[in-house]
C-alpha positions in Angstrom: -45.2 -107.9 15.4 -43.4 -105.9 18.2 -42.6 -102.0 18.3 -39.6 -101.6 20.2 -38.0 -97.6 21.1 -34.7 -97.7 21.8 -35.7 -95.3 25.2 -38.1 -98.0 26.6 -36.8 -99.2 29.7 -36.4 -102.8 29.4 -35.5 -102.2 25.5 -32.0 -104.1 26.0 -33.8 -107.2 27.6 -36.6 -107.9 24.9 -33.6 -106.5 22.0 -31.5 -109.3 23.4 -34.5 -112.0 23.9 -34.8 -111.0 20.1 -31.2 -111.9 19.1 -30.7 -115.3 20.8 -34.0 -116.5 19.5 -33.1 -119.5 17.1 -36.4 -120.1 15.4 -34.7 -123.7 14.7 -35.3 -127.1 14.7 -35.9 -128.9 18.3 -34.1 -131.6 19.9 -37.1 -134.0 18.5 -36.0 -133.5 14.7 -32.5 -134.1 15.3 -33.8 -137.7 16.6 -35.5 -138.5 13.7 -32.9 -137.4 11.6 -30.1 -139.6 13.2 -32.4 -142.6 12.4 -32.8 -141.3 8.6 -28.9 -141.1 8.5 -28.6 -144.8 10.6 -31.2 -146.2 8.4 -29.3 -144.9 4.8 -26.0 -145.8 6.3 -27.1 -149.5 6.6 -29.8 -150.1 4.7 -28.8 -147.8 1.5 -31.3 -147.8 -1.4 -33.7 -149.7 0.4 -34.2 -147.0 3.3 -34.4 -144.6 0.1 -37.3 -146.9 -1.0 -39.3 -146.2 2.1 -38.8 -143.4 3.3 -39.8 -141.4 -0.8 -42.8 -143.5 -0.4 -43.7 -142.7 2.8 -43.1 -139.1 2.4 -42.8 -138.3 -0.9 -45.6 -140.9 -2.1 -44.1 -142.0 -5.3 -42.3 -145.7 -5.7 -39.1 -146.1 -6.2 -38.5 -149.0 -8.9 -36.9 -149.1 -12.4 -34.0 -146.4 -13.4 -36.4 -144.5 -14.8 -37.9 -143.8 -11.5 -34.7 -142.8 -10.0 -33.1 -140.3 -12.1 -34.2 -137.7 -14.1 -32.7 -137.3 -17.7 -30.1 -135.1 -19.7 -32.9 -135.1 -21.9 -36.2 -134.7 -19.7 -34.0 -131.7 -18.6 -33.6 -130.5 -22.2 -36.8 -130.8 -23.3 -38.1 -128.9 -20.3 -35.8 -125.8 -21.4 -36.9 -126.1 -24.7 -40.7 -125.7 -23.8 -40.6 -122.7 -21.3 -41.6 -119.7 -22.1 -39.2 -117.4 -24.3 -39.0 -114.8 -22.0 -38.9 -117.0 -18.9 -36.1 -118.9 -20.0 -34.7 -115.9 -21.4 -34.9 -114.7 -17.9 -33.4 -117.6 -16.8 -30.6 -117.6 -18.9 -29.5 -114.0 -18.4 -29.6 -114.6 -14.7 -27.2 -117.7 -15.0 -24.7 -115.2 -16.9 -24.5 -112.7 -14.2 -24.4 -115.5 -11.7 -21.1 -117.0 -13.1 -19.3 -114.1 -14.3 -19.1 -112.7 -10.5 -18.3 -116.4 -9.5 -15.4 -116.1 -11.8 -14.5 -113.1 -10.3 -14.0 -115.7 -6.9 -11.7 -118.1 -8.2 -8.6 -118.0 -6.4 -4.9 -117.9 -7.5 -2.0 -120.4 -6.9 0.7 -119.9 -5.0 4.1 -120.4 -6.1 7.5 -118.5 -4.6 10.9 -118.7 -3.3 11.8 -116.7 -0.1 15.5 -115.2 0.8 17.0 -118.5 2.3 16.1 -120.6 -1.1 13.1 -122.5 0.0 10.4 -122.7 -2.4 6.9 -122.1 -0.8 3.3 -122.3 -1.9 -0.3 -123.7 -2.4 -2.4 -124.9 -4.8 -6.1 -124.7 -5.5 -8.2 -127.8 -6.8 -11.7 -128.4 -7.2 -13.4 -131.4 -5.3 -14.3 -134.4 -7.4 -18.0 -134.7 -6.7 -20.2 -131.9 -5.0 -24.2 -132.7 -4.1 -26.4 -129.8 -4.1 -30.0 -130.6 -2.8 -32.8 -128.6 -4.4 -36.4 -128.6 -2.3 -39.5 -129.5 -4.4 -42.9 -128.7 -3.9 -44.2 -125.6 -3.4 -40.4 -124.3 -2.5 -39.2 -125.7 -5.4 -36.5 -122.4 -6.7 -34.9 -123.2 -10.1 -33.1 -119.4 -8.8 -31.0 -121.5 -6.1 -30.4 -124.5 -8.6 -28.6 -121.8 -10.6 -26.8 -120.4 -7.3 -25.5 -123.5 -6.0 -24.5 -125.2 -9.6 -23.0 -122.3 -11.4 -20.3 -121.6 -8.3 -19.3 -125.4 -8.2 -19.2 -125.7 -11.7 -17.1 -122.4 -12.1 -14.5 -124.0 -9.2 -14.0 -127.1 -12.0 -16.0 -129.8 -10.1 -16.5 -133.1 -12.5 -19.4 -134.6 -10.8 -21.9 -132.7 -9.9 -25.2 -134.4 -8.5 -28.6 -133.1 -7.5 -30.9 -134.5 -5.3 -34.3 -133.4 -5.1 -38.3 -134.7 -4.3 -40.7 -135.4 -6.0 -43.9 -135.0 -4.3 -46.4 -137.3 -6.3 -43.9 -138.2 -8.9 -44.0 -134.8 -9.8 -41.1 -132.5 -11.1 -41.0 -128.9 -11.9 -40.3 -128.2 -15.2 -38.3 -124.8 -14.3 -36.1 -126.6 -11.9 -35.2 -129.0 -15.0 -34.5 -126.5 -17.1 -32.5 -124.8 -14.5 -30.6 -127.5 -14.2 -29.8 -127.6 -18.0 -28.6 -124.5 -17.8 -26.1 -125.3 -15.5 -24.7 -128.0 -16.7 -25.7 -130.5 -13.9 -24.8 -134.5 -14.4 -26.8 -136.3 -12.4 -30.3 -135.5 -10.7 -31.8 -138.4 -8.4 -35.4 -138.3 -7.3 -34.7 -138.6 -3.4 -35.4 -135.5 -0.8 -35.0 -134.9 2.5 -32.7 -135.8 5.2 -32.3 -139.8 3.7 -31.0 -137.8 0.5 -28.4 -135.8 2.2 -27.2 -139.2 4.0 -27.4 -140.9 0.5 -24.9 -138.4 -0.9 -22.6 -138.3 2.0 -22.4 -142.3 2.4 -23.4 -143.4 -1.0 -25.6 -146.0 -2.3 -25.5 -148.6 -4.5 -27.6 -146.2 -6.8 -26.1 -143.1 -5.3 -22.2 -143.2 -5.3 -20.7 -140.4 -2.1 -19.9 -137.2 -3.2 -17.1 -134.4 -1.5 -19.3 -131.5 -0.5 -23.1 -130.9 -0.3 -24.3 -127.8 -0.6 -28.2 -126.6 -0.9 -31.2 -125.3 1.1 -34.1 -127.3 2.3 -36.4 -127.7 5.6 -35.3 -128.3 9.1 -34.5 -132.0 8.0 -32.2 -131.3 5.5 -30.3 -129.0 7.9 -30.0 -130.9 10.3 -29.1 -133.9 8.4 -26.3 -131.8 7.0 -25.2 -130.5 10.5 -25.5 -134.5 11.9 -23.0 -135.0 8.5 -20.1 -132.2 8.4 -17.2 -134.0 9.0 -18.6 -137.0 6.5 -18.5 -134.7 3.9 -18.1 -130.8 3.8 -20.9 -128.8 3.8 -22.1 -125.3 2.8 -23.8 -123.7 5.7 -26.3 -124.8 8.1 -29.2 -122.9 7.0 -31.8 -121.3 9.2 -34.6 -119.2 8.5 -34.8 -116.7 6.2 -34.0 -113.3 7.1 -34.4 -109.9 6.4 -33.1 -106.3 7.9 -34.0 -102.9 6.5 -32.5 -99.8 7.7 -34.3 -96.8 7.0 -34.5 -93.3 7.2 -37.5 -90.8 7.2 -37.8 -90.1 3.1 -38.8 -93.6 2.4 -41.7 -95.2 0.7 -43.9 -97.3 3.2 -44.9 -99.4 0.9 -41.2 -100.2 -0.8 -40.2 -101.5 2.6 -43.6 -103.2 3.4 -42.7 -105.5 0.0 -39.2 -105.7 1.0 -40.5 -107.2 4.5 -42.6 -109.5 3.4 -40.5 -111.0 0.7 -38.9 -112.8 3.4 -42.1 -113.7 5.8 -43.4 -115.2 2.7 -41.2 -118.1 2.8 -41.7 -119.6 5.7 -44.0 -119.0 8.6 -40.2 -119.0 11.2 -38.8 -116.3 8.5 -38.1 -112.5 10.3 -38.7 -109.5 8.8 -37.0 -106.4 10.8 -37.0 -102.8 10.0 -34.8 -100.0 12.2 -35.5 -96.4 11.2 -35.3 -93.2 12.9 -38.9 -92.1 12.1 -41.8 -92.7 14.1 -43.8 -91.5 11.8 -42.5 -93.9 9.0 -42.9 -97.1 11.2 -46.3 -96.6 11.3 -46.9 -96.2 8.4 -45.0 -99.2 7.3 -47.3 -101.5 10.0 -49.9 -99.9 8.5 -48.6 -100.7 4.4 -47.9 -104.3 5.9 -51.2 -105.0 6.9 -52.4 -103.7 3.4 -50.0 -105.6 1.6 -51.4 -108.8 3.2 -54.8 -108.3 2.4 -53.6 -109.2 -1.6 -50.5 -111.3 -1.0 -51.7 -114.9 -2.3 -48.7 -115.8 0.0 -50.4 -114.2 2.9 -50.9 -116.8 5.5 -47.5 -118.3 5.6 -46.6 -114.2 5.4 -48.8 -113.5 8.0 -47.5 -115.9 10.6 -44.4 -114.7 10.1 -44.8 -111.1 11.0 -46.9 -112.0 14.1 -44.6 -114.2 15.2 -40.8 -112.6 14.1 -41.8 -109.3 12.7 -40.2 -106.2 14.3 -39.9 -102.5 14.0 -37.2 -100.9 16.2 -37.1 -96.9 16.6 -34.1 -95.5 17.1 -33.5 -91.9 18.0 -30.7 -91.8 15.7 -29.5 -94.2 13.1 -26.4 -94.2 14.2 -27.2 -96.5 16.9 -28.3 -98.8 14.0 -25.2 -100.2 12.9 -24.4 -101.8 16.7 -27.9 -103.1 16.8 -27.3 -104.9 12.9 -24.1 -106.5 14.0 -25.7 -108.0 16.9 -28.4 -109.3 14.2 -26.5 -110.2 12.1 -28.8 -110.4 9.5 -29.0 -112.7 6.6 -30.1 -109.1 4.5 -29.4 -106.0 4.8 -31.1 -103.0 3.2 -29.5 -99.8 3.7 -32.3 -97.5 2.6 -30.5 -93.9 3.1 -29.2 -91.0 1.4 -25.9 -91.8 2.1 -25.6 -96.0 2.0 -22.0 -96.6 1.8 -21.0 -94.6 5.4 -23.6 -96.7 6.7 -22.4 -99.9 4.8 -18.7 -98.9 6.2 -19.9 -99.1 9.7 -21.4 -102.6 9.3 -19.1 -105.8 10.6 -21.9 -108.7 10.2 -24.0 -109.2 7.3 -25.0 -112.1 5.2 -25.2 -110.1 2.3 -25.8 -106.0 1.9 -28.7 -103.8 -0.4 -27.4 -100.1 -0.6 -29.7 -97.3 -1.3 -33.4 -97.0 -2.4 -32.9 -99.0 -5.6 -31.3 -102.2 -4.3 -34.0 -104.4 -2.9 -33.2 -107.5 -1.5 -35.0 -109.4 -4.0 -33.1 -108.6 -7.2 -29.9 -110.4 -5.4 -32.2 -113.5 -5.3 -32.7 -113.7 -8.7 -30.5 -112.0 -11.3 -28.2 -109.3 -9.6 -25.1 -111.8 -9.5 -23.4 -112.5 -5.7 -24.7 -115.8 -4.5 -28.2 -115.9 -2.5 -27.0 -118.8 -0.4 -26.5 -117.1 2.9 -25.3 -117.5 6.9 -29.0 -117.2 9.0 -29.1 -117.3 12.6 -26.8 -115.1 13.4 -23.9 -117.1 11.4 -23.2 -113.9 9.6 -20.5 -112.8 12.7 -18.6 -116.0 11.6 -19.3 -117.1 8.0 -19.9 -116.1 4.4 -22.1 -116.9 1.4 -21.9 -119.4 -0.9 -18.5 -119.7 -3.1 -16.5 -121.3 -5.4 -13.6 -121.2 -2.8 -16.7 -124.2 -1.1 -16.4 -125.9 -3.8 -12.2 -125.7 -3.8 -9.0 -126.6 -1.3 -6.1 -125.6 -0.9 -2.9 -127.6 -0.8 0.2 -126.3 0.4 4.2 -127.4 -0.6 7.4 -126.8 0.7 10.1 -127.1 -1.3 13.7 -126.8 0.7 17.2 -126.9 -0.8 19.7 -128.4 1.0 21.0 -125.1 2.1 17.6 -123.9 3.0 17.4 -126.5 5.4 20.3 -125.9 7.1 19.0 -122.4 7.6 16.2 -123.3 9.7 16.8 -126.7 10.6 18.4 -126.1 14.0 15.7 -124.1 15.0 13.3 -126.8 14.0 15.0 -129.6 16.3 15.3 -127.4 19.1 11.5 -126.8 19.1 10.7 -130.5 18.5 13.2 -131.7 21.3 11.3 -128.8 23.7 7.6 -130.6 22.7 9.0 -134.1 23.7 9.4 -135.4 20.3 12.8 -136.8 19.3 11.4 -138.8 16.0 10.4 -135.5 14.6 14.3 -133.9 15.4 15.9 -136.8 14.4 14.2 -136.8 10.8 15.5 -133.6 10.8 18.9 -133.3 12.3 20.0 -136.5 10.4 19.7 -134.3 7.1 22.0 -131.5 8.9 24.8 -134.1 9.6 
């Protein structure tokens, strides 16, 4: 973990060294993925026989092996525990009414010269969402990913997710219940994003695929954009909490390490204007650790990324979490919103004392799906609008076109294209 003071002398070079670290996969995974991809491309179900058994040690052979079932999905909602899948359940409400809140509104008008304008919204046909398994298997971003395409109106919706050992978690399946989801194929890693992007003879191509997963998956969906659309390269989790003196050490020491739990290449950050209070959050960090089950992967984590910046004043902090820009934000202050007004790039933002960052993973609503590595200057969270396009039309009367018609021809004749002004000017004769 580093302590930085905004008055050390070289505190600009190691702040920057900080920012255009990418904690992200090297040149050597994005080899192995383009052989995945290759391999699914021409091989199709085949390369999905290998490569589960190689790495996900379970065969691939009758239908049964393949997919999992409307009903092994049902049954598995049936048996949880009442208040887990009460839990569940109220969590998928919240999640789709603010998704319903997204959907956007057609188009439709007709401006002063008579020509109808517009656009139209439409769902995709199929979206993919790819759910990790193992120990990161999150029924909580089954629910994030399914609810927004499903609220968008998508008709296929397909989940791909591994099965280490042939097994499946039950909370994933019931998850996926919830939400409504069609199909779910027993395939991970980067072979199942090519799956969905190119289709199998098992597998048929969806639109969009959307989902989290290692530094395979990403890259196999970075190697893909353009195949299909995707969500969002997703990096490392992330995690930046701003914080004044009349804080409780040990609030922001849990809020920390909920993020350096997940993976060992997470980063946990934490400005505040107290000296006093950083060392005492080190100090509720190392504590913390001592009785986190989680607290290798935790551990590594805050040796490696962890960081505690003191500023003189917080309001150098809102420069300093736009140059971040942080997957989370916690505004822990007396006064969150003039904070939150100063802030340009965020993934997503946790005002006041109350808000931590955890409660928008789970149950608080906006989507958890998030821009990491620094993506948060140029993109946004998941949405329906992911799931959606938008098609414009044009609509001109025959006096509407001779409005702007001229102007039209001239500008096509100036570019060097006389198709383009004759299939105009031949409607103005």
């Amino acid at each position: 973990m580093q302590l930085l003071h905004t008055t050390d002398e070289d505190f600009a070079k190691k702040f920057d060294r900080i920012v255009r670290d990418r904690r992200e996969s090297d040149v050597q995974v994005g080899r192995d993925v383009a052989t995945i991809i290759n391999e699914v491309r021409e091989r199709g179900d085949e390369a999905l026989v290998d490569y589960t058994a190689r790495f996900d040690g379970h065969g691939l052979g009758e239908d049964r092996d393949w997919q999992i079932s409307a009903e092994e999905c049902r049954a598995a909602h049936e048996a949880l525990d009442p208040a887990l899948r009460d839990a569940l359940e109220l969590a998928a409400v919240r999640i789709r009414a603010y998704h319903e809140g997204q959907l956007p509104a057609d188009r439709d008008y007709t401006d002063e010269i008579g020509m109808r304008l517009g656009a139209r919204w439409s769902a995709v046909d199929a979206a993919g969402l790819y759910v990790p398994g193992g120990r990161a298997a999150y029924p909580s971003s089954l629910l994030m990913n399914a609810i927004p395409a499903k609220v968008a109106g998508v008709e296929r919706l397909v989940v791909t997710t591994p099965t280490p050992k042939g097994e499946v978690n039950p909370l994933v399946l019931a998850a996926a219940h919830i939400a409504g989801v069609d199909e779910i194929w027993r395939v991970g890693g980067a072979q199942a994003i090519a799956a969905l992007a190119h289709g199998t003879k098992r597998i048929a191509k969806v639109d969009v695929i959307a989902g989290p997963g290692n530094a395979w998956v990403a890259e196999a969906k970075r190697q893909l954009y353009g195949v299909v659309g995707i969500d969002m390269v997703a990096g490392p989790s992330e995690i930046l909490v701003i914080a004044d003196q009349d804080n409780d050490p040990e609030w922001i020491a849990a809020d920390l390490l909920s993020q350096a739990e997940h993976d060992p290449t997470s980063q946990s950050i934490l400005i505040t204007d107290s000296g006093s209070l950083a060392r005492q959050v080190e100090d509720a960090v190392d504590l913390a650790l001592m009785k986190l089950p989680t607290a290798k992967t935790a551990q590594a984590s805050w040796d490696a990324h962890g960081l505690i910046v003191v500023v003189d004043s917080l309001d150098q902090a809102p420069a300093l979490s736009d140059r971040l820009a942080a997957e989370h934000v916690e505004l822990m202050v007396d006064d969150p919103q003039a904070l939150f007004d100063r802030l340009r790039h965020a993934g997503s933002v946790f005002l006041g004392r109350h808000t931590p960052e955890a409660v928008g993973d789970y149950i608080a609503g906006p989507n958890h799906v998030l821009p990491t590595g620094r993506r948060a200057r140029f993109a946004s969270g998941l949405s329906v609008l992911d799931f959606m396009k938008r098609t414009s039309f044009i609509d001109a009367s025959k006096a509407a076109l001779a409005a702007i018609g001229p102007a039209a021809v001239r500008l096509a004749e100036a570019e060097g294209l006389p198709a383009h002004a004759l299939s105009i000017s031949t409607r103005l004769k």
